[in-house]
N, C-alpha and C positions, 0 to 999 in steps of 0.2 A: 563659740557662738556669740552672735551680737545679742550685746543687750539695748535696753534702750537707753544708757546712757551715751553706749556709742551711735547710737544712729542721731541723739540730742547733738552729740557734738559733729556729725558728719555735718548736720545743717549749720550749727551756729557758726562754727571757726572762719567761716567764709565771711559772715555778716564782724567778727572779731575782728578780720582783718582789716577790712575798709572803713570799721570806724576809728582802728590804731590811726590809720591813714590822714584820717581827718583832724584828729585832737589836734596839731598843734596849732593851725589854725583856728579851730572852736576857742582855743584857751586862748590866742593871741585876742581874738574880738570880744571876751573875755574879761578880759586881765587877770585870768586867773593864774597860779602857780602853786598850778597838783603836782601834786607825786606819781610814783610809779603805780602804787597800790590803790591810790583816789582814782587815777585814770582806769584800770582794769576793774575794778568795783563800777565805775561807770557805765562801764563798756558791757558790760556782764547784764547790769540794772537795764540798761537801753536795750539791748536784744530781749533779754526776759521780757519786757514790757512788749516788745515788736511780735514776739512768737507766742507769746500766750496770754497776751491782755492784762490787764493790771489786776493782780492778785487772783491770777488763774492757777489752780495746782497740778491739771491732767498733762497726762504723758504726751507730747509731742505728736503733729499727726504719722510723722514718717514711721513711728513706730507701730501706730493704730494699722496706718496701711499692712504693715508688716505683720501683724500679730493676724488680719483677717485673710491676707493673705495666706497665711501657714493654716490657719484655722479652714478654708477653703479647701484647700490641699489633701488635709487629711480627710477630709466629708471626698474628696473625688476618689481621691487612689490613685493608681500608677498612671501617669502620662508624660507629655515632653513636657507640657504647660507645668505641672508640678513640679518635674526633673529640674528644666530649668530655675524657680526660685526657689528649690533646696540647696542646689548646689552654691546658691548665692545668698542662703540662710534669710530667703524671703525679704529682701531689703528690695523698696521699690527701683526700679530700672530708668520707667517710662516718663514717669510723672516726679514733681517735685509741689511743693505748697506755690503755689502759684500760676500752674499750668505744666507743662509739660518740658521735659528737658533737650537739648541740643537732640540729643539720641532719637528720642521719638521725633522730632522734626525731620529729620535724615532718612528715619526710615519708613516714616509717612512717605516723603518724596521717592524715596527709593521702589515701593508698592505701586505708588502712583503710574510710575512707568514702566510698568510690568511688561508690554508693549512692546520697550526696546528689544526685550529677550526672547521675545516670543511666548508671552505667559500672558495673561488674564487679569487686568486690574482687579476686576468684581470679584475676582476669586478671595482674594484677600481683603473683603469688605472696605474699601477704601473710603469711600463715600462714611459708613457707621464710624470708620477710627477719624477720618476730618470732624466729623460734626463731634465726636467726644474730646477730642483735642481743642474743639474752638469753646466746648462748654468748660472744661477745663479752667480756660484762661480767665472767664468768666466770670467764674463760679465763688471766683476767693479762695481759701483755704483749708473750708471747714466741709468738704465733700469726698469724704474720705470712701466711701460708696463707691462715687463716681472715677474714683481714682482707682481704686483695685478693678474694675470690670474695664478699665481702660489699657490698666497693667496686663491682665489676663486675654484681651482681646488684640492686644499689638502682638506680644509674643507668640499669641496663637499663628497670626497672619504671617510673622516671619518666620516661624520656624517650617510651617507648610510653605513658601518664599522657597525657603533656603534648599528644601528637601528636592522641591521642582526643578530648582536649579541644576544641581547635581545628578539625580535619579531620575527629572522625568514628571511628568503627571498619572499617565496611563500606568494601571499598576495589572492588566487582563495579562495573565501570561499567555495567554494564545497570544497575544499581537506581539511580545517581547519575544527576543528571541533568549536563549536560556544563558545564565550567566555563567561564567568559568569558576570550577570551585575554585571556592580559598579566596573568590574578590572579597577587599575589608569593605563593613557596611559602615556606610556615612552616618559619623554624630550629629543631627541637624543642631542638639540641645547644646555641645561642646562647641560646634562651631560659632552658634549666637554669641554668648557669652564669648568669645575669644573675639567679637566683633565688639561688641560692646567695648571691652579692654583694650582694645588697639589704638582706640584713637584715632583711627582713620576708618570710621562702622563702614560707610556704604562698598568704600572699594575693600574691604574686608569680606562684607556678605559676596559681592561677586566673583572670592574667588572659589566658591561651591562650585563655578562651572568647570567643565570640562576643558580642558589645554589642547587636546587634538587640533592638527592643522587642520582638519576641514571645517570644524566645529569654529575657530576662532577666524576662517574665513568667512565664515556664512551668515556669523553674525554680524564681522563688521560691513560685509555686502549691506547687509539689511538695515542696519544705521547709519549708515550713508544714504542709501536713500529714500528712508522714514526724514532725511533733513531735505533732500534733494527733491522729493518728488512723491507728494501724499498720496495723489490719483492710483499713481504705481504702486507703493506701495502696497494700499488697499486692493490692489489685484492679485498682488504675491503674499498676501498678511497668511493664508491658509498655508498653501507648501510649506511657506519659510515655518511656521511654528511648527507644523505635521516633521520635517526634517529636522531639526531642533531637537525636536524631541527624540527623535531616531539616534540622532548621535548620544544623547545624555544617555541613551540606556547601553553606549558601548563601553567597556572597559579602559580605564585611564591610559593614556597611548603611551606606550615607551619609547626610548633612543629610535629603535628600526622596528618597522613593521612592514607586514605586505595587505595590501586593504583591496578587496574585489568590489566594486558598487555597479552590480548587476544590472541596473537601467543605463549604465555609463558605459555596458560591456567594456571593463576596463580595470586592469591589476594594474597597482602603482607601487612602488618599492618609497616607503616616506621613512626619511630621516630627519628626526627634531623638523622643523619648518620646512622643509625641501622634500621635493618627490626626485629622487636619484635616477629612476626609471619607468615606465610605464610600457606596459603592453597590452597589447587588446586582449580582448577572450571573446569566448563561445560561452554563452550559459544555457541553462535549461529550456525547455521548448515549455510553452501556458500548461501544457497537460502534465509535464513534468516540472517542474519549476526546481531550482536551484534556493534551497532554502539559505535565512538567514545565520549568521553564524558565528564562535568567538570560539579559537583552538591556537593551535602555536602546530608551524611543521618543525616533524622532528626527523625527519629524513628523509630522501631522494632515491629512487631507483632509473639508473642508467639501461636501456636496454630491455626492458620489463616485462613480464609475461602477462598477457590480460585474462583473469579470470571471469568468464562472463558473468554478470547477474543472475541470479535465476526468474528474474522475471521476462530480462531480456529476449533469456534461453528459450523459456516456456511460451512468450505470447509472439515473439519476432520469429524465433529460429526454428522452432516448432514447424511452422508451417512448411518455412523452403524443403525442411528435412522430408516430410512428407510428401515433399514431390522427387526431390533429388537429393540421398544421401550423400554426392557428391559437393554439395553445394560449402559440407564442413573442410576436405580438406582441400580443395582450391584457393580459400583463404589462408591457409596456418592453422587451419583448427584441428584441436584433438578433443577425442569423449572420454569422459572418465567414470566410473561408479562414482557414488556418495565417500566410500572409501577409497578412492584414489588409485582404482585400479584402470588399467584402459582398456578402448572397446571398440572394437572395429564397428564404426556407423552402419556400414551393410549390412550386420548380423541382428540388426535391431528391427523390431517389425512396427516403425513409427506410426503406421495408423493404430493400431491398439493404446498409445501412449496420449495423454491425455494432460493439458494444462496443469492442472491440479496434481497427476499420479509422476509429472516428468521430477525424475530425482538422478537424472544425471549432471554432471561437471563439465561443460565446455571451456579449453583453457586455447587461447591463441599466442604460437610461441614468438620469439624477438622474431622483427624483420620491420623492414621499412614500409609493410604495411598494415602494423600491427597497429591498431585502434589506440592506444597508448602513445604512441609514435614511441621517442627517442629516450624519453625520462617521462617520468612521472614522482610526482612531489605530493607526501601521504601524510597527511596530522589526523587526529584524533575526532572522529565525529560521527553520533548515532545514527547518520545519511548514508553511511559506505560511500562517500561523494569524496574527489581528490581534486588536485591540480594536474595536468598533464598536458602531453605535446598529441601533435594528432596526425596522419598522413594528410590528411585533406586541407590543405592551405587556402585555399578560395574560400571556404569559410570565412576567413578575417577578413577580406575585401567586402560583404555583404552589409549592409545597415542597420536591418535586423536579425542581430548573432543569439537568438533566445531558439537555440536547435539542437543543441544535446538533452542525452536523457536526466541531465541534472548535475554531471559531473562538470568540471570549468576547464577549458579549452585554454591553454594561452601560447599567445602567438611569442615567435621565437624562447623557447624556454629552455636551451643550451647554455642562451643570456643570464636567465636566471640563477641555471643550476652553476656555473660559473663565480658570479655574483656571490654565491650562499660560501661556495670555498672560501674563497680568497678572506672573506668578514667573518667565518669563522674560522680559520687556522692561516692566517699568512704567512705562517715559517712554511707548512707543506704545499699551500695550493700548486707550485707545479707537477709538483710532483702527483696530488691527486687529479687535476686538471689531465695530464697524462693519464691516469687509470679509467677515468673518467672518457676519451676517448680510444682509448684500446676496448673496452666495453662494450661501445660502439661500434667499432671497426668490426670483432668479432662475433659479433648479435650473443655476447654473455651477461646475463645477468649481476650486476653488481649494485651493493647497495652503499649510501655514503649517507651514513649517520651526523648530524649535527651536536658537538657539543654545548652550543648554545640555542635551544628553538628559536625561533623567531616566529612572532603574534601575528598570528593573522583572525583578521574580519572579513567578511564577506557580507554587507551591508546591504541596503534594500535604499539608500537614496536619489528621490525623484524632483530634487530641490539644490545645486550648488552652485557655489560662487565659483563664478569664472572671471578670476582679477577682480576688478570692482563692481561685476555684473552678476546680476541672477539669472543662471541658467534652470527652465523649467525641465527635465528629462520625461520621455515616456514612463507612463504606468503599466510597463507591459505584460504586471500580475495582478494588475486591478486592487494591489493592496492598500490602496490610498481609503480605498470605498469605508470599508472597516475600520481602521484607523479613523479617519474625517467622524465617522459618529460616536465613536471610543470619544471625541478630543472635543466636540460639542456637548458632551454630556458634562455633568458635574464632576471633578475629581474624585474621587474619595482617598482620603488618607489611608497610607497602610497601616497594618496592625503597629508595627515598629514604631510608629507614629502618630497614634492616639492622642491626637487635639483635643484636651479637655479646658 
C-alpha cells in the first residue's frame, strides 16, 4: 500500500530533478563550491520550502486527496468510481497541486467530442468537468475538496464514456436483442486504468469500440463528414447514433461471419475487412417480421423436408383444407398425427377442426417445389426461423423483399452451402460438394454438419456507409420509433455499473 511518504516522493523527485539540473549554474553565478551533500541538502531545503511553506509540518496535499478519497469510498460502497481508486490504492489520477494533469486535459477533450462517436457530450457533464478544471488551475494548491469531487466526477464520466462505447447506452432489453451466452462482460474500471497506464489515454479509451467492418465503416463515413459538411451532418446525426448503437450491442465479429441486415434485404459472407460474397434475401412480411438475432449455423440440410408451422398449418392451410382436401397432396404434402403417425386428409371431417383444437403435422417432402427449395441452413434460435433456398425466384427481383413469414430467403444458396464446405474441410470438399449434389439429384435428404460454426447476425440497420457515403435504409419495422425515444431519453447506467 502507499504511504504518504511515497506519494511525498511521487511529487518531489520531479521538482529534485530540475533543480539538480540547475545547480551548476546557480553555483557558477555564485562562486560557490558545494559538495555533493550541501547541494542535495539544498535541493531537499528548496522543495520543502516550495511544497509546504516555511516551517509547515502537514502531510502533503496528494496524500490528503488520497486519504479522502479512500475515506469517500468506504462511506459509498461498491461501485466503479470506488473499484477504480482501490485498485490504484486511491492515489489521485486527475488532478495534481496545481491544476490538473496531462490525463485529465486528454480526456476532457476526448468527452468533449462525444459527437464524433455518436454519443452525447452533456451526457458526460462536460461543461461541470471544464469549469472544475479551470477552477483547478486557479485555485492554488490548497483545495483539496475541490480536487477529490474533480477526481470522482472525471472518472465517473469516463467510465460511463467507456462502457457506451463498447456496450451501448440503451440498456431496455426489449430493444436489445439477446446476447450469446458465455459473451465476456466488458471491465469498463480495468480498461480506464490500462488507459491511464499506456501512455497513449485517448487512442486507448477508443479502443472500447467495436472492430466490425460495418461498425468501423460507419463511423469513419460519419467523421468524414462531421469535417466535410455540418448542415449534412446535422441531418443524419439521428440514424448515424441510432445505428451505432445497433452495432455496439452486436458481439465482437470474428475471422468469417455471415451478417443479414434486414432493411438492406441482404446476407453478406464478411471476412476480417472484406465481404467475400453477398446475396440478396427475402425477410419477414410487417405482420411477421424477422427478428433480430446473434447464433452461429451449425449445419445445412441438402434436399430438406419442410415441416409446416403450426400456425401456418392452422390459420393458412386450415381453410383450403376446408374446401379441398386435395389442395395437401397437389403440392407434396402429407398429414400426420402429433405422433407421427399419417393420415389420409379425406378421412378427416375439417369443418369440425378448429384453429385452436388443429393438432395435426403437415410435412412437405424433397422436390423442386418444396418451400425450402434446395438446402436449408439451421442455427440455434428461440424463432424456429432459418436460412433457406425457395422455388419462387422473382421474389429476389422485387424491391421490397419483407414477404416471408419470418424465415430469410436467400438468393442462390448452393453458393453458400458450397462456400461453407470448402472453409470448413478443404481436404474433403469435393468430395462432399459431390454428396451434396447426389442429394439433390435424388430429392434425399442429407444433412452436412459443420465442424467449425460460423457467427451469424441478423441485424436491424437502417443507417450504413456506402464507401465514403451515408446510405439512409427504409424502416420497414418501424423500429427506429422506439429506439429514437429509448436514445432521447437519459441513459441510465446498468447495475454492472453503478456510477457512484
Amino acid at each position: 500500500m502507499k504511504t504518504s511518504l511515497h506519494i511525498l516522493l511521487q511529487i518531489l523527485l520531479p521538482r529534485f530533478q530540475r533543480r539538480i539540473e540547475a545547480l551548476p549554474a546557480v553555483a557558477k553565478s555564485a562562486g560557490a563550491g558545494l559538495r555533493h551533500a550541501g547541494v542535495l541538502f539544498l535541493v531537499l531545503a528548496s522543495v520543502s520550502v516550495d511544497a509546504f511553506g516555511m516551517g509547515r509540518t502537514t502531510e502533503p496535499l496528494d496524500a490528503s486527496v488520497a486519504t479522502e478519497l479512500r475515506t469517500q469510498a468506504a462511506k459509498a460502497g461498491a461501485g466503479s468510481v470506488s473499484a477504480f481508486y482501490s485498485r490504484l490504492e486511491y492515489a489521485p489520477v486527475w488532478t495534481q497541486p496545481g491544476g490538473p494533469t496531462p490525463e485529465a486535459q486528454a480526456a476532457l477533450q476526448l468527452l468533449t467530442q462525444a459527437q464524433r462517436y455518436g454519443l452525447k457530450p452533456a451526457e458526460y457533464n462536460v461543461a461541470l468537468l471544464q469549469a472544475m478544471l479551470d477552477s483547478l488551475s486557479h485555485s492554488g494548491t490548497e483545495s483539496m475538496q475541490l480536487r477529490v469531487r474533480t477526481e470522482q466526477q472525471i472518472t465517473a464520466a469516463l467510465l460511463r464514456f467507456a462502457y457506451h462505447l463498447h456496450d451501448g447506452r440503451i440498456t431496455d432489453s426489449s430493444l436489445r436483442p439477446a446476447q450469446p451466452v458465455g459473451e465476456l462482460v466488458f471491465d469498463a474500471v480495468a480498461h480506464l486504468q490500462q488507459a491511464v497506464r499506456s501512455g497513449h489515454f485517448t487512442e486507448y479509451m477508443l479502443t472500447a469500440q467495436p472492430t466490425s467492418r460495418s461498425y468501423v465503416r460507419l463511423m469513419w463515413a460519419w467523421q468524414r463528414l462531421l469535417q466535410t459538411d455540418s448542415a449534412a451532418a446535422k441531418r443524419v446525426a439521428l440514424p448515424v447514433a441510432l445505428n451505432l448503437e445497433r452495432l455496439r450491442w452486436e458481439p465482437r465479429a470474428d475471422s468469417l461471419y455471415l451478417v443479414v441486415n434486414i432493411p438492406a434485404y441482404s446476407l453478406q459472407v464478411v471476412r476480417g475487412a472484406k465481404v467475400v460474397a453477398t446475396h440478396r434475401v427475402v425477410v419477414g412480411k410487417t405482420e411477421t417480421p424477422t427478428p433480430e438475432l446473434f447464433s452461429r449455423l451449425t449445419f445445412f440440410q441438402a434436399a430438406p423436408e419442410w415441416r409446416v408451422p403450426q400456425s401456418i398449418s392452422a390459420n393458412e392451410m386450415l381453410p383450403k383444407l376446408r374446401r379441398d382436401p386435395s389442395s395437401l397432396t397437389e403440392r407434396g404434402f402429407e398429414l400426420f398425427t402429433a405422433a407421427g403417425k399419417r393420415v389420409n386428409p379425406y378421412r378427416v371431417n375439417w369443418k369440425q377442426v378448429q384453429p385452436e383444437t388443429f393438432t395435426y403435422q403437415i410435412r412437405q417432402l424433397p422436390s423442386a417445389d418444396n418451400a425450402l427449395g434446395n438446402v436449408v441452413f439451421r442455427f440455434a434460435n428461440p424463432y424456429s426461423i432459418y436460412l433457406h433456398d425457395t422455388p419462387t425466384k422473382a421474389a429476389f427481383r422485387a424491391t421490397n423483399r419483407a414477404l416471408s413469414h419470418g424465415c430469410i430467403r436467400v438468393e442462390k444458396p448452393l453458393e453458400l452451402a458450397r462456400f461453407l464446405l470448402q472453409r470448413d474441410n478443404p481436404a474433403r470438399a469435393d468430395d462432399l460438394n459431390h454428396d451434396l449434389q447426389t442429394s439433390l439429384n435424388r430429392s434425399e435428404t442429407k444433412g452436412f454438419g459443420l465442424q467449425a460454426p460460423v457467427p451469424l447476425m441478423v441485424r436491424y440497420l437502417t443507417c450504413e456507409a456506402d464507401g465514403d457515403r451515408l446510405r439512409v435504409l427504409p424502416d420497414i419495422y418501424g423500429r427506429d420509433q422506439a429506439l429514437t425515444q429509448a436514445w432521447q431519453g437519459e441513459a441510465v447506467a446498468p447495475t454492472a455499473l453503478a456510477l457512484r
